[in-house]
C-alpha positions as CSV (number, residue, x, y, z in Angstrom):
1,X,114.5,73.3,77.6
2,X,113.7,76.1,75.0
3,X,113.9,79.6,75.2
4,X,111.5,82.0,74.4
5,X,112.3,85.3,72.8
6,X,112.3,86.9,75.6
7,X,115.0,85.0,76.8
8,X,112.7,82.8,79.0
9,X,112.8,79.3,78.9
10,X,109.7,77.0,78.4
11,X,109.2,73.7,80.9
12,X,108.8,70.5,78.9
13,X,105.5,71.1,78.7
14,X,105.7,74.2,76.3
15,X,104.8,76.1,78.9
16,X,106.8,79.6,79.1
17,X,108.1,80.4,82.9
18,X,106.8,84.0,83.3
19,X,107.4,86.3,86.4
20,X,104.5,87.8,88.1
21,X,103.3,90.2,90.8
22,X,104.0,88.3,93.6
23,X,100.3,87.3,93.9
24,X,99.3,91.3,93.2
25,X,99.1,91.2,97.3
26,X,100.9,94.5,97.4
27,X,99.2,95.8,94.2
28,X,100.0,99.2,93.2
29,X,100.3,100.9,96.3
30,X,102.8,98.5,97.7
31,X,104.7,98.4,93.8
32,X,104.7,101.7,92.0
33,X,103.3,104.2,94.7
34,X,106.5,103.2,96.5
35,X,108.3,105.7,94.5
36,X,106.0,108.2,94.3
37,X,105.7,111.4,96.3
38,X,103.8,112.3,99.5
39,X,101.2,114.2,98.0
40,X,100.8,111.9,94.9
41,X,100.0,108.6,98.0
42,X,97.6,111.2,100.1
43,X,96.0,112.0,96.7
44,X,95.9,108.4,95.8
45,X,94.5,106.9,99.1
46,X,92.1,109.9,99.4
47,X,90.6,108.5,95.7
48,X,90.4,105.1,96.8
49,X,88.3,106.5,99.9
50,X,86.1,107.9,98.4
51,X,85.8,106.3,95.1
52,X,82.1,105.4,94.2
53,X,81.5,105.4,90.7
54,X,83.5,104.6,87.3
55,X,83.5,108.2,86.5
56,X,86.1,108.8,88.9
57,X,86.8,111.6,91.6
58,X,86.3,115.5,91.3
59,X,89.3,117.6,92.1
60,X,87.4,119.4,94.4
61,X,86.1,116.1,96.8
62,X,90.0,115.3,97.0
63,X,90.5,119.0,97.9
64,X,88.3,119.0,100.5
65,X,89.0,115.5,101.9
66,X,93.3,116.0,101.7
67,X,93.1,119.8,102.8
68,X,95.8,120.3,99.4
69,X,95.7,123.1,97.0
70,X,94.4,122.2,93.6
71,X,97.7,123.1,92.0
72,X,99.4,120.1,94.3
73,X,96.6,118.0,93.3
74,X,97.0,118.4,89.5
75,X,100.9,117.5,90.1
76,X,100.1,114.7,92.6
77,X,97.9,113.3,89.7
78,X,100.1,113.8,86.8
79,X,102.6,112.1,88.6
80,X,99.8,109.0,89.6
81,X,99.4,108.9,85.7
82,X,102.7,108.7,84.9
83,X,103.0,105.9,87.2
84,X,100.3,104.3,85.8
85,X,98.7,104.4,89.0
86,X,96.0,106.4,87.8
87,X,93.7,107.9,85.1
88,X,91.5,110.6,84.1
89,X,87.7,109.6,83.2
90,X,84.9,112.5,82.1
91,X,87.2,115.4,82.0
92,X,90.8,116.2,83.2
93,X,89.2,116.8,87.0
94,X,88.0,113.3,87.3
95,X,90.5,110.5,88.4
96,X,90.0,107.2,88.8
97,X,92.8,105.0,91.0
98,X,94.0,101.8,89.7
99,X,94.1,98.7,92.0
């Protein structure tokens, strides 16, 4: 068998073995949101709820739905972002959740 440079090692037919997401079943809220905070899951699962267009969520619809203060959302989404979990769309105040 051959290696790849990534230190993989390709099956006779050429083929590289690659390791994937465990059939994305538990997608990100099973994978990254694990480590993530209380208030960055509530935020997260309160965007997926209500969710209904591509330009994302208003701040103030995940206020009202989560009952949290707007300066626990803008931490509970920075810390989404940085998870890769989610993103901002029109404006900082509009997140969108990644599946």
């Amino acid at each position: 068998m051959a290696t790849s440079a990534y230190g993989q090692q390709a099956r006779s037919g050429g083929d590289v073995v690659m390791g994937g997401t465990g059939g994305h079943a538990a997608g990100v809220a099973g994978g990254l949101l694990a480590e993530a905070s209380r208030e960055a899951r509530l935020v997260y699962s309160t965007i997926k709820a209500v969710s209904d267009s591509s330009e994302g969520v208003h701040y103030n619809v995940i206020r009202n739905k989560s009952q949290l203060s707007v300066d626990v959302i803008s931490k509970a989404v920075a810390e989404l972002m940085g998870l890769g979990a989610a993103y901002t769309t029109v404006d900082e105040y509009h997140v969108v959740a990644i599946d």
